[in-house]
Phi, psi and omega in degrees: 000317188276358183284332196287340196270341216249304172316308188262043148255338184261350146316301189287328201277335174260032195230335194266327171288021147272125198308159165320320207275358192234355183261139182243145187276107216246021191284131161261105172263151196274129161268176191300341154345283182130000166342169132253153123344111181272356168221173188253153189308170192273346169328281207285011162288321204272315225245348155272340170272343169266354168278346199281313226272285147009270203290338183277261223306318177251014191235318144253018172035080224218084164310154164323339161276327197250033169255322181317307189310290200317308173308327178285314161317287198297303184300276181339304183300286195214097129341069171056049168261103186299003179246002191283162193241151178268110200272028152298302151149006191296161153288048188248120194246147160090187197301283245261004188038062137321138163261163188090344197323154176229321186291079177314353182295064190339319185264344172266005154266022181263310186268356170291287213289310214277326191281355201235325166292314166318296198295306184264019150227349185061004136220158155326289195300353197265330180284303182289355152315298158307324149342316205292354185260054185047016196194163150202000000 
């Protein structure tokens, strides 16, 4: 509990120490409708891939292969849409199409995905191993 609490200070402290000029806007606007968006815009694809990219480096120290896994998982599932639906009818939502996912929150389905990837394969590349039966 206190390694995860140590993660997530050091996540916000680098997602808030990324200069302006480098921050991408990851915002879901509502259109006048009352809608929601079903899918996310190539913005906020790109701005999932760098937080994605982030959060592997600095929260689970996660090399450069086993970010490469993540990107391979993350691309298959949704190609970084933090809105996808799973289209089979399962509940499985978001980049990483967790079922049960609830969270439209890209990063809190990011720290969904990296906890759950840790815990039931302990890497990325161990997950994307696994991949091959269509799911991991």
């Amino acid at each position: 509990m206190k390694k995860r609490a140590i993660v997530l200070a050091v996540l916000l402290t680098i997602i808030t120490a990324i200069p302006i000029s480098e921050q991408v806007d990851v915002a879901v606007t509502v259109k006048h409708q009352g809608k929601m968006p079903t899918r996310a815009t190539m913005e906020q694809k790109k701005a999932n891939k760098i937080m994605a990219r982030a959060y592997a480096r600095a929260g689970w120290g996660w090399d450069k292969r086993e970010q490469k896994c993540i990107w391979l998982i993350f691309m298959k599932e949704s190609k970084f849409d933090h809105l996808a639906k799973n289209s089979i009818g399962s509940s499985a939502y978001g980049i990483a199409q967790l079922l049960g996912e609830k969270s439209s929150d890209p990063s809190i389905q990011l720290l969904h995905a990296f906890r759950y990837i840790e815990h039931r394969y302990g890497t990325p590349c161990r997950a994307w191993a696994h991949h091959h039966k269509g799911w991991y």
